[in-house]
C-alpha positions as CSV (number, residue, x, y, z in Angstrom):
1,X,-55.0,-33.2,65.4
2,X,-58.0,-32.6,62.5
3,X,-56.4,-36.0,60.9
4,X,-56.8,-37.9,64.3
5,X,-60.5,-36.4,65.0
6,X,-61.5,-37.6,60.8
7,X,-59.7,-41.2,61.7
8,X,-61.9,-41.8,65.1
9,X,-65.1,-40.3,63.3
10,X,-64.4,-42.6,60.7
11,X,-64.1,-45.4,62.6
12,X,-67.2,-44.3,64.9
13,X,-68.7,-44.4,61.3
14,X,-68.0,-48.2,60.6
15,X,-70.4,-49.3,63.0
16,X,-74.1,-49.1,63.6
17,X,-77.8,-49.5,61.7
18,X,-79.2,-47.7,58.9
19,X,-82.4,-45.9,60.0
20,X,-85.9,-47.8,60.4
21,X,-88.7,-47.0,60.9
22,X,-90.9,-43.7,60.2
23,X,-92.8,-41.9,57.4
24,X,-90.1,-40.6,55.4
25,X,-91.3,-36.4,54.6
26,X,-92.7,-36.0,51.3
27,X,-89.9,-33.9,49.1
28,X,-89.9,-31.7,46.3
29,X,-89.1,-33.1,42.5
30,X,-85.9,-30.7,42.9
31,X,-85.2,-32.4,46.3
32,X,-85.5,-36.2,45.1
33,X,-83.8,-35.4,41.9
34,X,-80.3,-34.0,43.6
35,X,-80.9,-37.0,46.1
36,X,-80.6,-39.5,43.0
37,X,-77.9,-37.8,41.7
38,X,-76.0,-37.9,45.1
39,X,-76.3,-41.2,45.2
40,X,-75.5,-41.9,41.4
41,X,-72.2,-40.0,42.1
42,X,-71.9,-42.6,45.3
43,X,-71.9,-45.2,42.8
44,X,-70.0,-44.2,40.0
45,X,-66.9,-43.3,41.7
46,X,-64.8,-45.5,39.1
47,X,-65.9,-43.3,36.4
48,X,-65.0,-39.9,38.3
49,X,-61.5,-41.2,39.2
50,X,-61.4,-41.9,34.8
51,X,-62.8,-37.9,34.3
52,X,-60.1,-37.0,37.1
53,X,-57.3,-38.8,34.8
54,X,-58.9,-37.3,32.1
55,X,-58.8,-33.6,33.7
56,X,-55.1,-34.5,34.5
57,X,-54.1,-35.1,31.4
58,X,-55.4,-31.9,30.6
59,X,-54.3,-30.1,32.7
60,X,-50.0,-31.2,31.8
61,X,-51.4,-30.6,28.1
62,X,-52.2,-26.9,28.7
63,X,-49.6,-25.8,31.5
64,X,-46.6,-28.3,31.0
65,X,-46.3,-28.9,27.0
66,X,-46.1,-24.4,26.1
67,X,-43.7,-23.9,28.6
68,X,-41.3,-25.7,26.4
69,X,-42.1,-24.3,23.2
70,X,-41.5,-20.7,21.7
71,X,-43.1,-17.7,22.7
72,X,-45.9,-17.2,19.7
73,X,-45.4,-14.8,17.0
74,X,-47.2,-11.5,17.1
75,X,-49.4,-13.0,14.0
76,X,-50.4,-15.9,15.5
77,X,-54.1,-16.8,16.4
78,X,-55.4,-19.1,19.3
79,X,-56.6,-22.0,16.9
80,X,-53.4,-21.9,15.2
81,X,-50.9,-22.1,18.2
82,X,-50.7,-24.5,20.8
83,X,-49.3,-21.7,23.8
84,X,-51.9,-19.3,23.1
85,X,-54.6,-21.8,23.1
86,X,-53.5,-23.2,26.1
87,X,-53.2,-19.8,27.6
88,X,-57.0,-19.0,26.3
89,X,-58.4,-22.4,27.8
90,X,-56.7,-22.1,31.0
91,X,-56.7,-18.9,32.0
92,X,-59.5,-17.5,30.1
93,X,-62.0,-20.1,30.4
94,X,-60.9,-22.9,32.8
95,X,-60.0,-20.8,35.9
96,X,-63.0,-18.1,35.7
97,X,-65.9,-21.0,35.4
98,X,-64.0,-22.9,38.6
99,X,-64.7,-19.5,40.0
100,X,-68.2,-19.6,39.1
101,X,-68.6,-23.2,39.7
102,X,-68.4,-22.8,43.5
103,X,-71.1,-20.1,43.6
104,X,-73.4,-22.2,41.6
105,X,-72.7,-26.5,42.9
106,X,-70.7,-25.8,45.6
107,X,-66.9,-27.5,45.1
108,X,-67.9,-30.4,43.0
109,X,-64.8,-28.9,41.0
110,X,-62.7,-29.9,43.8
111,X,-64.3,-33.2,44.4
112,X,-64.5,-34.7,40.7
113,X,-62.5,-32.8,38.7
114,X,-59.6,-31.2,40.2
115,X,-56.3,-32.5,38.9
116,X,-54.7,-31.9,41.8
117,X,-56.8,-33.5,44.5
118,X,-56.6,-36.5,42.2
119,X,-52.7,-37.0,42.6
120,X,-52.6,-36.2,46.1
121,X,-55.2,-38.6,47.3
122,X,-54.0,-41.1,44.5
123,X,-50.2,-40.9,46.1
124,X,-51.3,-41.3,49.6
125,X,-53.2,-44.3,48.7
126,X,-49.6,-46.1,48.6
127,X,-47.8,-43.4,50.7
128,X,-46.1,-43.2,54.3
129,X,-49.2,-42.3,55.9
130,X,-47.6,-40.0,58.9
131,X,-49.8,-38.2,61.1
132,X,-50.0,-34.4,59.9
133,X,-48.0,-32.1,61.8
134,X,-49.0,-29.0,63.7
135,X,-47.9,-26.8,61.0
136,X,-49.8,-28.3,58.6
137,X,-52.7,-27.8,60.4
138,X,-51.5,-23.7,60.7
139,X,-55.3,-22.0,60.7
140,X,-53.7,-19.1,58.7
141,X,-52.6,-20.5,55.9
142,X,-55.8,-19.9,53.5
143,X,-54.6,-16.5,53.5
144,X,-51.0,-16.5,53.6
145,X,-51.0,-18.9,50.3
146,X,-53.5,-17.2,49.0
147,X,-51.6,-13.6,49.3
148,X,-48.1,-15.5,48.1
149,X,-49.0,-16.8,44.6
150,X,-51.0,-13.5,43.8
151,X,-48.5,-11.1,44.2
152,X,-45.8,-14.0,42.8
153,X,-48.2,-14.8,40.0
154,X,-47.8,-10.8,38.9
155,X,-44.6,-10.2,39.7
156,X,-44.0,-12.7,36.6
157,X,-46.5,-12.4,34.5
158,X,-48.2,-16.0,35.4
159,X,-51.5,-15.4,33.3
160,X,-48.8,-13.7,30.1
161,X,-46.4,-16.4,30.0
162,X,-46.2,-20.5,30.1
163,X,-43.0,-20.5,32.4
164,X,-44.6,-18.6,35.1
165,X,-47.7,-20.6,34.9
166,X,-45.7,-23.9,35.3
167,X,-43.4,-22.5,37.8
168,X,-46.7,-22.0,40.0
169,X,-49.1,-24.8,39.3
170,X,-46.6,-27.3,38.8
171,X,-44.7,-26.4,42.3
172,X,-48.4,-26.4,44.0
173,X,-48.8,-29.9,42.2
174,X,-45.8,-31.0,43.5
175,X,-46.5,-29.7,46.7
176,X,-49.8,-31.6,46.7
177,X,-48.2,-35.0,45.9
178,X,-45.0,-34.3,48.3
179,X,-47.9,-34.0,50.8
180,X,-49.4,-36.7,49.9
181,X,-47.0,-38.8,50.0
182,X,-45.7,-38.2,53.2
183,X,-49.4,-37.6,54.8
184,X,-52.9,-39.2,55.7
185,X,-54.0,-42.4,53.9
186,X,-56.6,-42.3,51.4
187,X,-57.0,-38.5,52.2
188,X,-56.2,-35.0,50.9
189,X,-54.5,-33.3,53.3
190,X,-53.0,-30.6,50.9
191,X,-56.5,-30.1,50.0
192,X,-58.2,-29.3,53.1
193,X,-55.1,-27.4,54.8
194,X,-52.5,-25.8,52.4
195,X,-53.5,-25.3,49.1
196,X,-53.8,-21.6,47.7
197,X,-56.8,-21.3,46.8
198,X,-59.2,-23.5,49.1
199,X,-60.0,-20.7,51.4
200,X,-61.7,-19.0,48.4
201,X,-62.9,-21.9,46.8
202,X,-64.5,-22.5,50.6
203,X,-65.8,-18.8,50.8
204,X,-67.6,-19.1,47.4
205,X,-69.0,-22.6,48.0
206,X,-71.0,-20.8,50.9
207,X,-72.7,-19.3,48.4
208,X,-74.2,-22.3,46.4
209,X,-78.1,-23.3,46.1
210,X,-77.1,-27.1,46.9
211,X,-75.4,-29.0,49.6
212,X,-75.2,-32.5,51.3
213,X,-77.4,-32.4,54.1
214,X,-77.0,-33.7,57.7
215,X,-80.3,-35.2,59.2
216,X,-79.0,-35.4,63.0
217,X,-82.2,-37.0,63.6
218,X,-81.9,-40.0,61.3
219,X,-78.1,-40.1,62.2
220,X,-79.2,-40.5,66.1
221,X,-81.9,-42.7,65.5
222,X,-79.0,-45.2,63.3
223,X,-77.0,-44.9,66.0
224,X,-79.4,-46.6,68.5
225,X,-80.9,-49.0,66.1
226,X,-79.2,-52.5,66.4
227,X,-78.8,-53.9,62.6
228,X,-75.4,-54.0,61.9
229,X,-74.5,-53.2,58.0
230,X,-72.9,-49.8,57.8
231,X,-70.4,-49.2,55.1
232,X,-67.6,-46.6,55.5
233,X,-67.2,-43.5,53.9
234,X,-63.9,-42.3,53.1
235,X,-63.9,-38.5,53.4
236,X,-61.4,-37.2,51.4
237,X,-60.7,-34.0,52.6
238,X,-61.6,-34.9,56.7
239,X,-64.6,-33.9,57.2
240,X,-66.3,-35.3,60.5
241,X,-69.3,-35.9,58.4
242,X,-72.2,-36.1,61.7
243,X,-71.1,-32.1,62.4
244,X,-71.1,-31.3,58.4
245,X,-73.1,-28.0,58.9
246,X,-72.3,-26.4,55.4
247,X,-70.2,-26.3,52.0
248,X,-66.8,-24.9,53.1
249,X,-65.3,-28.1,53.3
250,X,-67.3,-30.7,51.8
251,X,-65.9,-31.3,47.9
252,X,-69.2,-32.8,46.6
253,X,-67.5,-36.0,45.9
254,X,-71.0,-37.7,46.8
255,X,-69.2,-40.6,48.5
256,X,-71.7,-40.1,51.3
257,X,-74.5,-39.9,50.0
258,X,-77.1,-41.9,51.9
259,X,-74.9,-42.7,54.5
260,X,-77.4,-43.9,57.8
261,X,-79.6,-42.4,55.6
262,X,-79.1,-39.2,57.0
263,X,-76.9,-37.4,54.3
264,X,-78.3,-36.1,50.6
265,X,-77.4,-34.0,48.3
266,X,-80.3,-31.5,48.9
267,X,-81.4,-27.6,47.8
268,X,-81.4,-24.6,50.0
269,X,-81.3,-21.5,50.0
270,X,-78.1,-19.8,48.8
271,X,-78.2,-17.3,51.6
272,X,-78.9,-20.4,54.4
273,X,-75.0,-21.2,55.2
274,X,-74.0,-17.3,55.6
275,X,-76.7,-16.1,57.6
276,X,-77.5,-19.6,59.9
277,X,-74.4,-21.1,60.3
278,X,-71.4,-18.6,59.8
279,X,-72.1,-16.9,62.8
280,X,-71.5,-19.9,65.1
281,X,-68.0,-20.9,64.6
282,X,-66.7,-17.2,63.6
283,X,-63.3,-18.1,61.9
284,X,-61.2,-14.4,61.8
285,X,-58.9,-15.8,58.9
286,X,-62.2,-15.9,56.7
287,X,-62.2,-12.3,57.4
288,X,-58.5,-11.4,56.5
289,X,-59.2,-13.4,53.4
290,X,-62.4,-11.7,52.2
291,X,-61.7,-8.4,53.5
292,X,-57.7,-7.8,52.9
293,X,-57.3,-10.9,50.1
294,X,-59.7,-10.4,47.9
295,X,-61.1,-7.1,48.1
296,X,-57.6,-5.8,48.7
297,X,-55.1,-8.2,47.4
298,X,-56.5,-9.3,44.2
299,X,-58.1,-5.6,43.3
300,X,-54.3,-4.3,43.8
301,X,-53.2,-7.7,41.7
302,X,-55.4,-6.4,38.9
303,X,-55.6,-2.9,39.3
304,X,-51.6,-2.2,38.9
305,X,-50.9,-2.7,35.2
306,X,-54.0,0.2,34.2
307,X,-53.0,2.3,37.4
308,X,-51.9,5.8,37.0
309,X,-50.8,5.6,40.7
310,X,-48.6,2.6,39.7
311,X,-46.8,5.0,37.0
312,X,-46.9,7.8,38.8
313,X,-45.2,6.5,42.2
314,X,-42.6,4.9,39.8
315,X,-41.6,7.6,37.4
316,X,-41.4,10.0,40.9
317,X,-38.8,7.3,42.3
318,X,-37.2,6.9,39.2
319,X,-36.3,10.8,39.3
320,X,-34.9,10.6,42.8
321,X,-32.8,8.2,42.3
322,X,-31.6,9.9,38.8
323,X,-30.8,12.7,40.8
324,X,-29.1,10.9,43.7
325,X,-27.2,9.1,40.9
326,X,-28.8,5.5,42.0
327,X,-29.1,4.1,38.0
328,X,-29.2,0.3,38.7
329,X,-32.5,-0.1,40.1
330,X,-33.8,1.5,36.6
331,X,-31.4,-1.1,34.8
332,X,-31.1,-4.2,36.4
333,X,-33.7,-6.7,35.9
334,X,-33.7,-10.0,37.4
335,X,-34.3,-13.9,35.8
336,X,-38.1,-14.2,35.2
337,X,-38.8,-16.0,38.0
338,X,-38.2,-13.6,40.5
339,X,-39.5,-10.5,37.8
340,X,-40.7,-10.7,34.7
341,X,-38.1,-10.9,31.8
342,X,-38.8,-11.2,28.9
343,X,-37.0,-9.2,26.3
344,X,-37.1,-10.6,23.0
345,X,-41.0,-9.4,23.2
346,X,-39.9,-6.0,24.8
347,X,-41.7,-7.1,28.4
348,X,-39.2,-6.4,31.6
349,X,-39.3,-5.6,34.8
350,X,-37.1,-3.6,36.2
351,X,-35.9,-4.0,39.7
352,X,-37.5,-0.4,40.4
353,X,-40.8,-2.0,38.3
354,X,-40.9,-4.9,40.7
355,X,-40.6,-3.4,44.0
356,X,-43.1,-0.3,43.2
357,X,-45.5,-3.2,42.1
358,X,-45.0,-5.5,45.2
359,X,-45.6,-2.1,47.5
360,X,-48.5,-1.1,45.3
361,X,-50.3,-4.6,45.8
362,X,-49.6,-4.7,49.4
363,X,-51.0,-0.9,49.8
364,X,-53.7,-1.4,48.0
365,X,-54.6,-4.6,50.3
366,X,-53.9,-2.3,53.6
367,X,-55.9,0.5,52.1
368,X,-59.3,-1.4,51.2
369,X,-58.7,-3.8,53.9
370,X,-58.7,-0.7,56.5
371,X,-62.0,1.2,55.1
372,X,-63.5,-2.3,54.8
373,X,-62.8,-2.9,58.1
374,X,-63.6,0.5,59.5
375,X,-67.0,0.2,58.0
376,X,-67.2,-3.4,59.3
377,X,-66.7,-2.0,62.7
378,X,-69.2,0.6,62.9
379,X,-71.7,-1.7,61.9
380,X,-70.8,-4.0,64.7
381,X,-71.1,-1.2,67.1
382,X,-74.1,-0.2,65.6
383,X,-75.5,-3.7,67.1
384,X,-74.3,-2.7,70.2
385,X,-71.1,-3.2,72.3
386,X,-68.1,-4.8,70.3
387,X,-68.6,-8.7,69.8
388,X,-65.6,-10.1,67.4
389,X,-68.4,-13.1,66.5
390,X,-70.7,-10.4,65.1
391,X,-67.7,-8.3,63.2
392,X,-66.8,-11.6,61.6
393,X,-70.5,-12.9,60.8
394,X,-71.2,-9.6,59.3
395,X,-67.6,-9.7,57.2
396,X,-68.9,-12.8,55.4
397,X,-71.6,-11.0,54.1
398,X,-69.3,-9.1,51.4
399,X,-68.5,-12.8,49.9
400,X,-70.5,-11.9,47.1
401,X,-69.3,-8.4,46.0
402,X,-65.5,-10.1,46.6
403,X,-66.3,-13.2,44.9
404,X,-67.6,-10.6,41.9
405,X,-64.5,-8.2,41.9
406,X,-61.8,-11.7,41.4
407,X,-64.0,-13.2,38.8
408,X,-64.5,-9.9,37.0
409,X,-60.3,-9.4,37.1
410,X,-59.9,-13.0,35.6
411,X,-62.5,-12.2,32.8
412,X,-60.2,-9.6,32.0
413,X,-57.3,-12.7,30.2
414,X,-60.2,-13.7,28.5
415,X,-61.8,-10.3,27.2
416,X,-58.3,-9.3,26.2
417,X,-57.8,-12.6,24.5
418,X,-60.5,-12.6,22.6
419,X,-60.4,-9.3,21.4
420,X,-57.2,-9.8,20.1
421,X,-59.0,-12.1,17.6
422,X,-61.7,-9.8,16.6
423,X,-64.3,-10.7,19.2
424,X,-66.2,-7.8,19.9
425,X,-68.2,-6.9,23.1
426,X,-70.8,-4.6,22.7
427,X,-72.5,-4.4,26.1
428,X,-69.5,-5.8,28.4
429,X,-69.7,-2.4,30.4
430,X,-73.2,-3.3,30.8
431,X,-72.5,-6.8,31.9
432,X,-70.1,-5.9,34.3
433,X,-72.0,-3.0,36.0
434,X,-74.8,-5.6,36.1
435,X,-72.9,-8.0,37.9
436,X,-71.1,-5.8,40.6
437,X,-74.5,-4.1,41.2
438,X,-76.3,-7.7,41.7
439,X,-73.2,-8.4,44.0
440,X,-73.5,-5.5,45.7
441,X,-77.3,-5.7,46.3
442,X,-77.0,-9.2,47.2
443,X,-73.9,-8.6,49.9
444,X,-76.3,-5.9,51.3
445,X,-79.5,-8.7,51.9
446,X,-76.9,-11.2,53.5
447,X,-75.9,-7.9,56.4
448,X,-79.6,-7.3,56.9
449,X,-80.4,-10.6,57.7
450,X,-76.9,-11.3,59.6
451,X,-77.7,-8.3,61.4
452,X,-81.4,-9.3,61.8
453,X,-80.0,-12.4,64.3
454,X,-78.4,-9.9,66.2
455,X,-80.5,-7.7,67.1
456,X,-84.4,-6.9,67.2
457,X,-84.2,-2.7,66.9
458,X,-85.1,-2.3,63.5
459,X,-83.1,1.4,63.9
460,X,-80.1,-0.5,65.2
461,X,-80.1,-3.5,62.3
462,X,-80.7,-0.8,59.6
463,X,-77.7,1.2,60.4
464,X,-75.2,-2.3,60.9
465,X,-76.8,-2.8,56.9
466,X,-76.0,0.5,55.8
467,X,-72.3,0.0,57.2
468,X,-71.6,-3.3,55.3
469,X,-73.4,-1.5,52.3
470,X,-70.5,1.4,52.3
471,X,-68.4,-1.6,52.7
472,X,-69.6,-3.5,49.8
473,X,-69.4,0.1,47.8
474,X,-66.1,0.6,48.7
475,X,-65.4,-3.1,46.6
476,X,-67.5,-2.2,44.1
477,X,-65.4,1.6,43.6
478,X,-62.3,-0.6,43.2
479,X,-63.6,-2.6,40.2
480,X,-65.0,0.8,39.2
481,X,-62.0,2.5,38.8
482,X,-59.9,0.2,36.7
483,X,-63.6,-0.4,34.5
484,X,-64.7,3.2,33.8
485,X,-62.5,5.6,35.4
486,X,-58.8,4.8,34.7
């Protein structure tokens, strides 16, 4: 149904005026200088698609080529072997600064340089072009992919080992050309519907300082005018471009940039999306992904290995079952893609190792997720009777301290990386207290304000802050245990 509405907005596109007439407003340098380099992205699209085959050649360099080549000695160094510098570029540098990206320009990642919306838009070009199904479309899926490939991803080892991290990217990049191929022309369906991590990648574009702009007004008035002219825009990921309120969707691609000169790329405030525009299409999967994904899935995905819960619920298992005379859970270990199995480097999992840390992950996510929630509800009450749309505006106001807590674990690959080659970091527990502190504070501005638009009793908006504040502190106590306390 989304691909049909994109198609007939598309086609209302193809028709109709630029705007005339009227003193166009005087803008800030900032302002005309993102509008030039909107439209210079409009106009260079041959050279994106050559950095996209560029990225993509990249990309099979670092997660195809090591999983075919020995595991690297104990004395080898990331300059001097190819798996360990793929491992360092990838998931040290590459995947933390995508993170980042999305806080700071919005998904431009997804829109010039992702490897994978590339191929899947590239295939579909020449593809069967179906109509997407229904189950495509499934609203949930954000977070159900999302939850799937991080507790997959640990239970073999996907940031340790090259197998693992071709066994994952390359089945999503499959994935993304199989639907491609069968779905949408010209479009990226696997992009805007099933791949894992778009619902964060969405979340944390909220967040950026830039965005393409809608001016109804200018739209309307091209509309009505009678020169005839218009090109199309082909949006990529199906976004009806005239109700474009925000950054969750668009990929930055810039393709339409001046389009009846009424879109630009264009500054605002990083808080304007979250506050103004959240609240009026409430989307509850938003909220199982911020609130159980990645303040309870991905703090339980990063908290297990340093967890003296995790050993302590294990070895307590592994005695009953001594004692019952159960031994092949503590013995049996399964191929590495189902646990890791490694043993020429002395890294297994046990069937008793995997299945404690599958039902520490998921308890961690119900635990957080719960006092998140609780906290999430008194604040809503706090603005007076129960309204789901204001429980789910003020839920997107912990997508900072989230955002912090999953960029903070993937630092961790390359901390540890680089430490194993003598890097030293002096004031790293510094750097990360500064961090989830600035999260933190800034999650607590975003629930005044929400709460601010719901209510005019200063008594009653204080108290909704102060319960998204115990919920942001409950994030920033999960990222606190595995930093200073464990």
């Amino acid at each position: 149904m989304a691909y049909l509405v994109a198609r007939e907005t598309e086609a209302d596109l193809a028709g109709g005026p630029s705007a005339q007439g009227g003193e166009p407003p005087r803008r800030s340098p900032l302002s005309r200088a993102l509008g030039h380099f909107g439209d210079w992205l409009r106009l260079h699209q041959k050279l994106i698609r050559r950095v996209q085959w560029v990225v993509v050649f990249a990309y099979l360099l670092l997660v195809a080529v090591p999983a075919f080549l020995p595991l690297p000695e104990r004395t080898a160094h990331i300059w001097t072997n190819l798996t360990l510098f793929a491992q360092f570029a990838f998931w040290g540098v590459w995947w933390p600064f995508v993170l980042l990206s999305m806080v700071l320009v919005g998904r431009t990642w997804c829109g010039v340089f992702c490897p994978e919306g590339a191929l899947t838009e590239m295939v579909s070009r020449h593809g069967r072009g179906l109509a997407v199904p229904r189950w495509v479309t499934w609203k949930f899926w954000p977070f159900v992919a999302f939850v799937c490939t991080t507790i997959y991803g640990q239970m073999i080892s996907v940031y340790q080992y090259p197998k693992p991290a071709l066994l994952i990217l390359g089945g999503s990049t499959a994935g993304a050309i199989g639907i491609g191929y069968l779905y949408g022309r010209n479009k990226r369906v696997w992009c805007r519907y099933l791949c894992p991590v778009n619902g964060v990648f969405g979340l944390l574009a909220k967040l950026a300082p830039v965005h393409f702009r809608v001016d109804e007004e200018a739209w309307s008035r091209s509309r009505h005018a009678h020169n005839a002219g218009v090109r199309r825009v082909n949006c990529a990921p199906l976004v009806p471009l005239r109700l474009m309120k925000g950054n969750h969707d668009c990929h930055m691609c810039g393709r339409c940039s001046g389009f009846r000169d009424a879109i630009e790329l264009a500054p605002r405030s990083p808080n304007q999306e979250i506050v103004e525009v959240a609240g009026a299409a409430p989307k509850p999967v938003e909220t199982l992904l911020i609130v159980f994904g990645l303040m309870g899935v991905a703090a339980g995905a990063f908290h297990w290995g340093a967890s003296p819960w995790y050993v302590e619920i294990k070895q307590d298992l592994a005695t009953w079952l001594i004692d019952s005379g159960v031994m092949w859970p503590l013995q049996a270990s399964a191929p590495w893609w189902i646990f890791t199995n490694y043993p020429d480097v002395n890294d297994q999992l046990t069937l008793l190792d995997g299945a404690v840390l599958i039902f520490y992950i998921a308890a961690t996510a119900v635990a957080i997720g719960a006092l998140v929630s609780a906290c999430l509800y008194g604040a809503t009450r706090s603005l007076g009777a129960y309204a789901s749309e204001r429980y789910h505006h003020l839920a997107q106001s912990l997508i900072p301290i989230a955002a912090c807590g999953v960029f903070l674990g993937l630092s961790m690959t390359t901390v540890s990386l680089l430490r194993a080659e003598g890097v030293s970091f002096a004031f790293l527990s510094l750097l990360r207290a500064g961090l989830l502190g600035g999260a933190a504070l800034w999650s607590i501005v975003l629930a005044w304000r929400i709460a601010g638009r719901w209510t005019k009793s200063p008594l009653r908006r204080f108290a909704a802050t102060a319960g998204a504040g115990l919920a942001a502190s409950i994030g920033v106590f999960s990222w606190a245990l595995l930093f200073w306390i464990w």
